[in-house]
C-alpha positions as CSV (number, residue, x, y, z in Angstrom):
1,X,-221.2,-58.3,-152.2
2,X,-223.8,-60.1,-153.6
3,X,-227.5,-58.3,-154.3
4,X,-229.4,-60.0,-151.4
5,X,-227.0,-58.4,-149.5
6,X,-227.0,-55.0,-150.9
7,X,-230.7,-55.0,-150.6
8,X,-230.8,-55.9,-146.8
9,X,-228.3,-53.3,-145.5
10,X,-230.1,-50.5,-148.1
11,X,-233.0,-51.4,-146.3
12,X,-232.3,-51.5,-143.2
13,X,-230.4,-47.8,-143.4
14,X,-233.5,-46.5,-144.6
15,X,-235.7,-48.6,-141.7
16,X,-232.9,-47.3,-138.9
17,X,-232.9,-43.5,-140.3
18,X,-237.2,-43.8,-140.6
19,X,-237.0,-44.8,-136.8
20,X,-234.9,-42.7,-135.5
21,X,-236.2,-39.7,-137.4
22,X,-240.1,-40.7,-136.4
23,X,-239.5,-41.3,-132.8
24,X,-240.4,-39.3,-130.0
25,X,-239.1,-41.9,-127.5
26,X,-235.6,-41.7,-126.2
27,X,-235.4,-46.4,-127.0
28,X,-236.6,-46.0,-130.0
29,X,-234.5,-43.3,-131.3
30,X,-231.8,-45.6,-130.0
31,X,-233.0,-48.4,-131.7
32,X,-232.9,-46.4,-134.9
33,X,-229.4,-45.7,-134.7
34,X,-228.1,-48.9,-133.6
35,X,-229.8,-50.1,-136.5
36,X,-228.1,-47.7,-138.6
37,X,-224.8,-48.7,-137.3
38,X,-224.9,-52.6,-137.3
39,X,-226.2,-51.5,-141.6
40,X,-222.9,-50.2,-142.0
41,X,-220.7,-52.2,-139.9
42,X,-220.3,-55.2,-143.2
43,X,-220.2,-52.0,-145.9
44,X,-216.6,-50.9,-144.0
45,X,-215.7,-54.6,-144.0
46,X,-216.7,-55.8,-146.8
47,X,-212.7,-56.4,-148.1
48,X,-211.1,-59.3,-146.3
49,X,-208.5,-57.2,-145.7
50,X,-206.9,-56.9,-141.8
51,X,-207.1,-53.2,-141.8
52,X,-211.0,-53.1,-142.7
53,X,-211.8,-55.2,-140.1
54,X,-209.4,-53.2,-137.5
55,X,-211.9,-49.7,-138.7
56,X,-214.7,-51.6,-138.5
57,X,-213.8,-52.9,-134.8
58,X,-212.9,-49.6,-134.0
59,X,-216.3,-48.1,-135.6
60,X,-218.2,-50.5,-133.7
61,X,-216.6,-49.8,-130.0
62,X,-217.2,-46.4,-130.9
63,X,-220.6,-46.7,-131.9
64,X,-221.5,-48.7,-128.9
65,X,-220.0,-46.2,-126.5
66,X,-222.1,-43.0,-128.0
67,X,-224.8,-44.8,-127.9
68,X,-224.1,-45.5,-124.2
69,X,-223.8,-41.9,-123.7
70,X,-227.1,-41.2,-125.4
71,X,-228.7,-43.9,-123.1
72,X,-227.2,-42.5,-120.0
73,X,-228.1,-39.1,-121.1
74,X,-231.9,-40.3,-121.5
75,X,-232.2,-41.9,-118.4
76,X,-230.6,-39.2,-116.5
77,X,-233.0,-37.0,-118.2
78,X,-236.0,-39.1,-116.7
79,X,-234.4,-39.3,-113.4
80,X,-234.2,-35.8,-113.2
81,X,-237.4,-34.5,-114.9
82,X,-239.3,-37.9,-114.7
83,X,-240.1,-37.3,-118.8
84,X,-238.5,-40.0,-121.7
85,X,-240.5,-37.7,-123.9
86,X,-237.5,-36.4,-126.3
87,X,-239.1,-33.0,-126.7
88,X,-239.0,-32.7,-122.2
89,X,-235.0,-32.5,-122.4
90,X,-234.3,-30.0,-119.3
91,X,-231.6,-30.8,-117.1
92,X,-228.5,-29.2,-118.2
93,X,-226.1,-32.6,-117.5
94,X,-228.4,-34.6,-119.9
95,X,-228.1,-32.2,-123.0
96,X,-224.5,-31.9,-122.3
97,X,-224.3,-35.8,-122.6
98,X,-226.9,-35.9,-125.1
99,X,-224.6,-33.4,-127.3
100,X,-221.7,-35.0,-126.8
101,X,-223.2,-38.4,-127.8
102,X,-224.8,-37.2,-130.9
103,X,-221.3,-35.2,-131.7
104,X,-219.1,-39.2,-131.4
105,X,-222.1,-40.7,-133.6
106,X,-221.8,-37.6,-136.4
107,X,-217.5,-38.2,-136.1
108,X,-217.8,-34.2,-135.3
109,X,-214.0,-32.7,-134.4
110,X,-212.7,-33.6,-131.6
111,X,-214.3,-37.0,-132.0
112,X,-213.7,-37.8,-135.5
């Protein structure tokens, strides 16, 4: 990987983690972490290699789902509570979703 390269996905894992970790807006920690994951995505497949790009399909579909979840979860929340203030999380459903979404994105057991 050449040093352009290197430079662009360093930054942008630092710019995703800055969002996500600065946001108090449900889309914008989203954004954050999608920007996170779309950093990594070329690190797992950087070698050519058939089984790199199989884990890095996989990562991505997995990815993508969680951060369905955590949509769903957010806009359940707002239904519910009228708030996309992440602080205001109060319905029960939405911090079951919102756990479960943040638990796939961390690869916690089961999900790992």
């Amino acid at each position: 990987m050449n040093p352009q390269a290197k430079l662009i996905s360093a930054t942008s894992l630092l710019l995703g983690t800055s969002i996500t970790i600065s946001s108090n807006h449900w889309v914008m920690a989203w954004v954050g972490l999608e920007i996170n994951t779309l950093a990594v995505l070329p690190l797992i497949s950087k070698s050519h290699h058939p089984r790199a790009i199989e884990a890095s399909t996989k990562y991505f579909l997995t990815q993508a789902a969680a951060s369905t979840l955590l949509l769903f979860s957010s806009m359940t929340n707002a239904w519910f509570s009228g708030q996309w203030d992440i602080t205001q999380l109060t319905h029960p459903m939405s911090c079951m979703l919102l756990t479960t979404a943040i638990s796939i994105k961390l690869g916690l057991v089961p999900f790992h």
